[in-house]
C-alpha positions in Angstrom: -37.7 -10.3 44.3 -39.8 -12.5 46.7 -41.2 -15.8 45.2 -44.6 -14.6 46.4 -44.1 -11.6 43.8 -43.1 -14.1 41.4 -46.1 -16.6 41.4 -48.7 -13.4 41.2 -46.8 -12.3 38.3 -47.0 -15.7 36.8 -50.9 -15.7 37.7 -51.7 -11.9 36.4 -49.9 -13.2 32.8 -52.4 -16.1 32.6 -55.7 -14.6 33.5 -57.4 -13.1 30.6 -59.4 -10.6 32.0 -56.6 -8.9 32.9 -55.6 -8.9 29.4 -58.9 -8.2 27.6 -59.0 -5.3 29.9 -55.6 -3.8 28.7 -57.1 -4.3 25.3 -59.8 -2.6 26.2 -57.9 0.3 27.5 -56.0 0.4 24.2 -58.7 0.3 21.9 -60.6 2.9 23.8 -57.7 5.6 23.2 -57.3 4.8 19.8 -61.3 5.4 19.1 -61.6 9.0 19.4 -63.6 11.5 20.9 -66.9 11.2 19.1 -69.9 9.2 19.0 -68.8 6.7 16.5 -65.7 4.8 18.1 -62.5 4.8 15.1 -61.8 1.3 15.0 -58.1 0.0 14.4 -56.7 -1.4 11.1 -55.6 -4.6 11.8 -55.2 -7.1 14.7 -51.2 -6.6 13.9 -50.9 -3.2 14.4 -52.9 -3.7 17.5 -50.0 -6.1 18.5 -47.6 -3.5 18.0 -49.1 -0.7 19.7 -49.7 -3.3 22.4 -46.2 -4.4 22.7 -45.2 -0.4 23.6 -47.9 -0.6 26.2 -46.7 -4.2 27.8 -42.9 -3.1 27.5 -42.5 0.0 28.7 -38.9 0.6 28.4 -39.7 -0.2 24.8 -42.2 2.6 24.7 -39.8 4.8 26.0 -37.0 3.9 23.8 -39.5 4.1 21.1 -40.7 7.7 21.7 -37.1 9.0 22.2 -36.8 7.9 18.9 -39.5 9.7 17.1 -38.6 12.6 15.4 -38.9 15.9 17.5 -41.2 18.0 15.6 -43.9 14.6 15.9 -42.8 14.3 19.6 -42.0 17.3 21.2 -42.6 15.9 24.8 -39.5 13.5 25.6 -39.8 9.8 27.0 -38.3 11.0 30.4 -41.1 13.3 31.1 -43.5 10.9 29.9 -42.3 7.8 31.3 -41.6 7.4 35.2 -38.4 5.9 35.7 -40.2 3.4 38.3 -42.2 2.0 35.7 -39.7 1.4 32.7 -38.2 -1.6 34.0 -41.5 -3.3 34.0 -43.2 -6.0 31.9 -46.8 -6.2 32.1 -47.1 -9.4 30.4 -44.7 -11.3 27.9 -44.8 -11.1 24.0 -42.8 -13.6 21.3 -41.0 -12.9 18.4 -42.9 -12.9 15.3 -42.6 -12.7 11.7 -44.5 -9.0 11.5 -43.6 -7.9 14.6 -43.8 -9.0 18.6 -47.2 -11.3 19.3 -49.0 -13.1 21.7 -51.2 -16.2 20.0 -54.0 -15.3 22.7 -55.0 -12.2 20.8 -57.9 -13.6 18.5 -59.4 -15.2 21.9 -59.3 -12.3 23.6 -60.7 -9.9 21.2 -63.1 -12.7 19.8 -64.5 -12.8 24.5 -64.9 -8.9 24.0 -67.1 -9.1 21.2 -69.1 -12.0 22.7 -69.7 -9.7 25.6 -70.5 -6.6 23.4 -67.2 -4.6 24.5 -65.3 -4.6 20.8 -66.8 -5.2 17.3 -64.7 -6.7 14.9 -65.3 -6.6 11.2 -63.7 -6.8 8.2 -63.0 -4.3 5.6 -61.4 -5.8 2.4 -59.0 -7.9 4.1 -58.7 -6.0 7.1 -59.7 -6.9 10.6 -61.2 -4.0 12.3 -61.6 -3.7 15.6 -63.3 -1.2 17.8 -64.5 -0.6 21.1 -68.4 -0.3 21.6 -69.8 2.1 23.9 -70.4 -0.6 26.6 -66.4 -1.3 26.4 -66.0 2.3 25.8 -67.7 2.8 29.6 -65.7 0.0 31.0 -62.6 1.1 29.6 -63.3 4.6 31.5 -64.3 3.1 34.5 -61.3 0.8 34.4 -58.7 3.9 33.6 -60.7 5.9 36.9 -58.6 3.0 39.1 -55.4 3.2 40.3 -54.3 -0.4 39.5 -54.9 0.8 35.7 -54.1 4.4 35.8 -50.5 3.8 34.1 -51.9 1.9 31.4 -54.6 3.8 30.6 -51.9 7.0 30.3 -50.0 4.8 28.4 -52.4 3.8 25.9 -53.4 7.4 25.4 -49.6 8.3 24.7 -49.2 5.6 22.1 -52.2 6.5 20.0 -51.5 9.9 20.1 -47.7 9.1 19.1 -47.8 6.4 16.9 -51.0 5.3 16.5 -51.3 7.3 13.2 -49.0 4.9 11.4 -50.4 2.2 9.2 -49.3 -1.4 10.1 -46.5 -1.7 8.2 -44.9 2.1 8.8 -45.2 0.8 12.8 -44.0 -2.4 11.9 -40.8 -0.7 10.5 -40.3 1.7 13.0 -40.8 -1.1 16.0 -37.6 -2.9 13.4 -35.6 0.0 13.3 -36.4 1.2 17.1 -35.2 -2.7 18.4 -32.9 -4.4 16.2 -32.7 -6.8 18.8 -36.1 -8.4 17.6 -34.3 -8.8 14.5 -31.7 -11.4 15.9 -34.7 -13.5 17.8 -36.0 -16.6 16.3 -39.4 -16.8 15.8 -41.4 -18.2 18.6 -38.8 -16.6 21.1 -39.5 -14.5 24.4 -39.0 -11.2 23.9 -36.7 -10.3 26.9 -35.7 -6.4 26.3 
């Protein structure tokens, strides 16, 4: 790998937009197909759902571990081998699940620019795209620079993003016992 590769990676992982726009991706497949975006329950199961999109070898792991009848299409036809080894941008270890502590300022710049509302509902953060992020996100998913990401997000809604927050919590535990053995704070290197 040539240092020049290196030092853009390191860049990409520190700009926001790039994250915000990965976000956006998400929370545009998660909203539905009607008029009134679906928001999703919680910033933590956003985390998780995001951790199968930044990790893809995770998300592959994780869909050849669904049950068959919920998942009749297999990680390896899902999944291109080129892309399983990646890591679109680094998580931590944390107490619920894998993190990133940048996720309240990233969705807190989307709603400044009228791309996500967030609300709450008891004590539930939902968040949702709007139909100016909803336009972006499309236009964003039309390139080819987010292509695999926007397939990806649409494969993780449509696999797990049924689960509440805690059911995905438990399944992302039982899928990677490895997380299990981090401390908290930690890199997650899988």
């Amino acid at each position: 790998m040539s240092l020049r590769l290196i030092k853009t990676a390191a860049v990409i992982e520190n700009t926001d937009e790039f994250h915000q726009a990965r976000l956006l991706l998400l929370l545009d497949a998660a909203s539905g197909r009607g008029d009134d975006p679906k928001p999703v329950d919680g910033i933590m199961k956003l985390a998780k759902m995001d951790f199968l999109l930044r990790y893809p070898n995770c998300l592959a792991r994780a869909l050849d571990a669904l049950p068959t009848e919920s998942n009749p299409k297999r990680s390896a036809v899902l999944i291109p081998e080129k892309d399983r080894d990646t890591v679109e941008a680094k998580m931590i270890r944390f107490r619920y699940g894998p993190w990133d502590n940048r996720y309240r300022r990233w969705l807190g710049i989307l709603a400044a620019k009228g791309l996500a509302s967030i609300h709450l509902k008891g004590r539930t953060v939902r968040v949702a795209v709007t139909r100016e992020g909803r336009d972006l996100a499309r236009t964003l998913a039309g390139r080819d620079e987010f292509e695999g990401l926007a397939q990806r997000s649409r494969l993780i809604v449509s696999t797990v993003g049924h689960m509440g927050a805690t059911t995905l919590k438990d399944f992302v535990y039982k899928t990677f016992p490895e997380l299990n053995g981090m401390k908290w704070g930690e890199n997650i290197e899988l």
